[in-house]
N, C-alpha and C positions, 0 to 999 in steps of 0.2 A: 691175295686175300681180298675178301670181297669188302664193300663200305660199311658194311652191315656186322661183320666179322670184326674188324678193326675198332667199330663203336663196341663193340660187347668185350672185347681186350679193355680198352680204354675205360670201361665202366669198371669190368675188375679189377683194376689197377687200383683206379680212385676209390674204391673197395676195401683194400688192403689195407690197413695202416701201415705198414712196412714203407709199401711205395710212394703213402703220403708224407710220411714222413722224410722221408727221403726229401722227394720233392720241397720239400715245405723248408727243408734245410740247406739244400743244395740252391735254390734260391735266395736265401742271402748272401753267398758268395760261391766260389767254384771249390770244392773238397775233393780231399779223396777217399777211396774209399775208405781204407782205416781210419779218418775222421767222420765218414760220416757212418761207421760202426759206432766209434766211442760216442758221438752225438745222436743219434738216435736206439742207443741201447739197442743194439739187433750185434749178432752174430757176425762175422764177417762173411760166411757162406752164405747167409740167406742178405747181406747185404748186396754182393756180387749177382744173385738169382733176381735178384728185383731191378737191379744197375738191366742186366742183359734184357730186360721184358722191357723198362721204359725207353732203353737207347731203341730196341725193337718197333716202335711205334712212335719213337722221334720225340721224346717229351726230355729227353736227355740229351746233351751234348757232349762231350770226352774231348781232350786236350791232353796232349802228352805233355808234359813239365819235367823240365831237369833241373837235378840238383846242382850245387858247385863242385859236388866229389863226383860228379860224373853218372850218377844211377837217374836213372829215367823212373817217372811213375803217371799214370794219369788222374785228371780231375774232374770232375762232373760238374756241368750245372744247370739247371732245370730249362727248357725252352716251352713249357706250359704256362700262359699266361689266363687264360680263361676257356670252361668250358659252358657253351649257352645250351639249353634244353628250351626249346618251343615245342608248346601244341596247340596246333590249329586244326579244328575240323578233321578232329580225329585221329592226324598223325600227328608226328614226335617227329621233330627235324633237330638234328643236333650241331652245331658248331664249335670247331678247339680252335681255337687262337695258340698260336707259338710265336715264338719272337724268332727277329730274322736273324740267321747268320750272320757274324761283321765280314766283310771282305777277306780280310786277312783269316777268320775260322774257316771259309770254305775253301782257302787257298792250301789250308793245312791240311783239310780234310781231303784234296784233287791229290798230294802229294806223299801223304799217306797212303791211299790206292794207288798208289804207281809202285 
């Protein structure tokens, strides 16, 4: 995907209210998605379709969490922390800020791909 592609994902995203929402929620702490259905009034199908587009462009992070009885579930939480728009001289230069993995998230995520 080209830099140009990826900016036009990321504008529709921020677009949507679905995904704003999202965002906007999963940033106060890490949910899942049946929480962040009942908290942002969406659907749980079109919650999951909007979860897959932001993990898709890295503005989401996922975390598998278990329970005490043994069932596994995952959690989300937003890695968007600003999007900057300049124009100078004609063009449009865009900058996203995301926050960085902790150690221990990127360890989970190496071992998870294996």
């Amino acid at each position: 995907m080209s830099e140009d592609s990826d900016l036009t994902e990321i504008a529709d995203l921020l677009d949507d209210a679905y995904a704003r929402d999202i965002l906007a929620t999963a940033s106060i702490e890490p949910m899942s998605a049946n929480e962040l259905s009942n908290q942002c009034d969406a659907s749980l199908p079109t919650v999951y379709r909007r979860i897959e587009r932001l993990e898709e462009n890295d503005l989401l992070v996922v975390e598998q969490q278990l329970d005490p009885d043994g069932h596994h579930y995952k959690t989300y939480e937003t890695r968007l922390e600003a999007v900057n728009i300049r124009l100078e001289d004609g063009t449009y230069t865009v900058e996203i800020t995301r926050t960085e993995k902790s150690v221990a998230d990127r360890f989970s995520t190496l071992v998870e791909e294996i």
